[in-house]
C-alpha positions as CSV (number, residue, x, y, z in Angstrom):
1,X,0.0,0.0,0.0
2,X,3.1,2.3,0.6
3,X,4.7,1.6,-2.4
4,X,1.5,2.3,-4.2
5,X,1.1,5.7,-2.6
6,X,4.6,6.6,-2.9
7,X,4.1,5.7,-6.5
8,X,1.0,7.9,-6.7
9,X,3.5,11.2,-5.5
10,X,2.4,10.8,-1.9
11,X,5.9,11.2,0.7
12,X,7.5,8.4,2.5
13,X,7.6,9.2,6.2
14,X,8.0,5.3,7.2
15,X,7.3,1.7,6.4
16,X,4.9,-0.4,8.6
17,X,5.8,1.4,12.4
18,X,5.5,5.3,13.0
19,X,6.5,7.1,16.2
20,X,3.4,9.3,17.2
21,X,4.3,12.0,19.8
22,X,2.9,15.3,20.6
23,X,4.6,18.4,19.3
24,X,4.7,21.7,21.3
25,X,0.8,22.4,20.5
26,X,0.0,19.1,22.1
27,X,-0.9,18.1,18.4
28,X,0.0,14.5,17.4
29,X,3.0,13.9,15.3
30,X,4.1,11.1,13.4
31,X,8.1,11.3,13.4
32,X,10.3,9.8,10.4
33,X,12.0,6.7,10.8
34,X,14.2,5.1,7.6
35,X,13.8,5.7,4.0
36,X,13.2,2.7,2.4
37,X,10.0,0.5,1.7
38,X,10.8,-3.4,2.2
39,X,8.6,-5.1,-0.3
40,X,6.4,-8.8,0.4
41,X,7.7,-11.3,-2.4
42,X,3.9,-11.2,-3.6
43,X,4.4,-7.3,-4.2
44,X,7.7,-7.4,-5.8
45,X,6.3,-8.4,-8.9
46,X,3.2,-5.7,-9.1
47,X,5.2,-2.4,-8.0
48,X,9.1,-2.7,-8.4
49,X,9.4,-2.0,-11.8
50,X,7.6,1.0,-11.3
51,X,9.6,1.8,-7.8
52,X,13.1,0.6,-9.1
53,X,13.7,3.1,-12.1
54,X,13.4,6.4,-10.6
55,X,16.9,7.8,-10.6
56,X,18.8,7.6,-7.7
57,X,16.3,5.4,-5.9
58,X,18.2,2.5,-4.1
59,X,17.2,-0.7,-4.6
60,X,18.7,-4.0,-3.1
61,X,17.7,-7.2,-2.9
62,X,17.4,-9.5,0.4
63,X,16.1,-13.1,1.7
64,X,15.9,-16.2,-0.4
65,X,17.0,-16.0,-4.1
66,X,16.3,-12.0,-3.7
67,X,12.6,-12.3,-3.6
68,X,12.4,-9.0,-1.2
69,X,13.6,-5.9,-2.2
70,X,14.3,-2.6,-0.2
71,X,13.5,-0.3,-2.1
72,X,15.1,3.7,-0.9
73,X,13.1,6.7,-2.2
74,X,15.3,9.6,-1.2
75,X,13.5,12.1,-3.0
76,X,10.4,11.2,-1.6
77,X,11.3,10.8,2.1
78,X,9.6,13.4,4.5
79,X,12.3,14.2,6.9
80,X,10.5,16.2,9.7
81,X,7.5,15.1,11.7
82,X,4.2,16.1,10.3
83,X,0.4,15.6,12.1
84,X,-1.9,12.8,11.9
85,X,-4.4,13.5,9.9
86,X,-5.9,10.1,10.0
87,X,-4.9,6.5,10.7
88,X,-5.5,3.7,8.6
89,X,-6.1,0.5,10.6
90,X,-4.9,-2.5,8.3
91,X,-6.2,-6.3,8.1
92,X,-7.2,-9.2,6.2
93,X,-10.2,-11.7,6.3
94,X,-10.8,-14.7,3.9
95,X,-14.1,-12.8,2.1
96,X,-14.3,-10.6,-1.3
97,X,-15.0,-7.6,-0.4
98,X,-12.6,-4.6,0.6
99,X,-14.1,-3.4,4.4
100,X,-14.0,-0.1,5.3
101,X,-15.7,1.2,9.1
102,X,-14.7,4.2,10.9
103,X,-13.8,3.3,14.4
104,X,-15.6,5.4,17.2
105,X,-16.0,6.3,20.5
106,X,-14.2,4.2,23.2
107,X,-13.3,1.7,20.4
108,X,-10.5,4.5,19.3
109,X,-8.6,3.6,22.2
110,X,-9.1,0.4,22.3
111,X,-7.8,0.3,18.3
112,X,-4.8,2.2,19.5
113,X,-3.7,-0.2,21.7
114,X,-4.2,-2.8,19.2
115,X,-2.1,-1.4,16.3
116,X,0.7,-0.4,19.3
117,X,3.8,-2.3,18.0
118,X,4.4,-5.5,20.2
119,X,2.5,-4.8,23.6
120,X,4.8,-6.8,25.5
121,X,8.3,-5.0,24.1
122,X,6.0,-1.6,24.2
123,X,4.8,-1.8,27.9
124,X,8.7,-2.7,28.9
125,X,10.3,0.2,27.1
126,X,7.5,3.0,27.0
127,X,6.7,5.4,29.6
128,X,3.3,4.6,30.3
129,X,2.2,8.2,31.1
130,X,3.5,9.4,27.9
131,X,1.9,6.7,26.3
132,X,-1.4,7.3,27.6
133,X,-0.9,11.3,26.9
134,X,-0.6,10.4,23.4
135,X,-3.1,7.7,22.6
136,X,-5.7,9.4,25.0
137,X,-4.9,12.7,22.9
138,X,-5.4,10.9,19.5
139,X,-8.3,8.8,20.8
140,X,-10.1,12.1,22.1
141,X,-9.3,14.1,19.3
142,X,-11.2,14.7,15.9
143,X,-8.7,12.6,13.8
144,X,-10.6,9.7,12.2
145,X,-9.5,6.4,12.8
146,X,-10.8,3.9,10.0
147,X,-10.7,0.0,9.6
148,X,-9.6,-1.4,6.3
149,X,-10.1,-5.0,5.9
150,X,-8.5,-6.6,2.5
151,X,-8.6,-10.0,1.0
152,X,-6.4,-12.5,2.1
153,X,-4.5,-14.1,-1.5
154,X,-6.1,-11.0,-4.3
155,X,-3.5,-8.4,-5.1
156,X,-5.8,-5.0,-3.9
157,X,-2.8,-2.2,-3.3
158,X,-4.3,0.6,-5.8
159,X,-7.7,-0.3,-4.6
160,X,-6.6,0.4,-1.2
161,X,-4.6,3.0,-2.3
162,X,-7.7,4.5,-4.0
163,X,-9.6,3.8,-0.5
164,X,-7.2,5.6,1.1
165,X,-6.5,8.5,-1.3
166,X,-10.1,9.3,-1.2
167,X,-10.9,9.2,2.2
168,X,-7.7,11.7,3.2
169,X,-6.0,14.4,2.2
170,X,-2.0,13.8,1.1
């Protein structure tokens, strides 16, 4: 979905984990990580020709017989934390249909806290207060928080990057 995006002109702040934070204004942030997208094998095949021949974009290839590629979009890395404007909750289930619900009330939270990056490692190294400044900040605020659910096994990354594109502003 990323590399879809990125293709589509959107910037590359991170790939699969942000930081969120709260700037000075007690606004969430999402803060840079690393400049590269690491594509699935599946992927590799629909989006790296199109990723790969951009000028200066650094491409390598990793795992078994090179089936994943990092790909290093320099020119479209965002190097300075910018606000949420919304977050995208990502899944799969084994129907057709793309799914797409906004996620309200104390259900925000609750998603938070679901999408936080390993809860065990997270609740070890975190700061719990700051932790619950943020996500009770984000939860409380007017930033919408939507569900996407895709097909497990059927390629969907423009429609979900259309899904997406549509439903927020770049």
């Amino acid at each position: 979905l990323l590399a879809a995006l990125a293709q589509r002109g959107w910037g590359l702040l991170t790939d699969d984990l942000a930081p969120v934070t709260l700037d000075d204004d007690r606004v969430a942030v999402a803060v840079p990580t690393w400049r590269e997208v690491i594509l699935w094998p599946d992927s590799v095949g629909h989006v790296v020709d199109a990723t790969s021949t951009a000028e200066g974009d650094d491409v390598r290839e990793f795992g078994p017989s090179g089936l994943r590629r990092a790909v290093g979009w320099d020119d479209r890395f965002v190097d300075e934390a910018r606000p949420i404007r919304a977050i995208w909750w990502l899944g799969v289930h084994s129907f057709d249909p793309i799914e797409v619900r906004g996620v309200e009330g104390v259900s925000r939270f609750d998603a938070l806290a679901a999408m936080a990056y390993n809860r065990r490692i997270a609740s070890a190294l975190l700061d719990r207060a700051s932790y619950l400044r943020v996500a009770g900040t984000v939860a409380g605020s007017g930033i919408p928080i939507r569900r996407l659910i895709r097909p497990r096994g059927r390629w969907t990354a423009d429609e979900l990057a259309d899904i997406v594109q549509d439903g927020t502003e770049r």
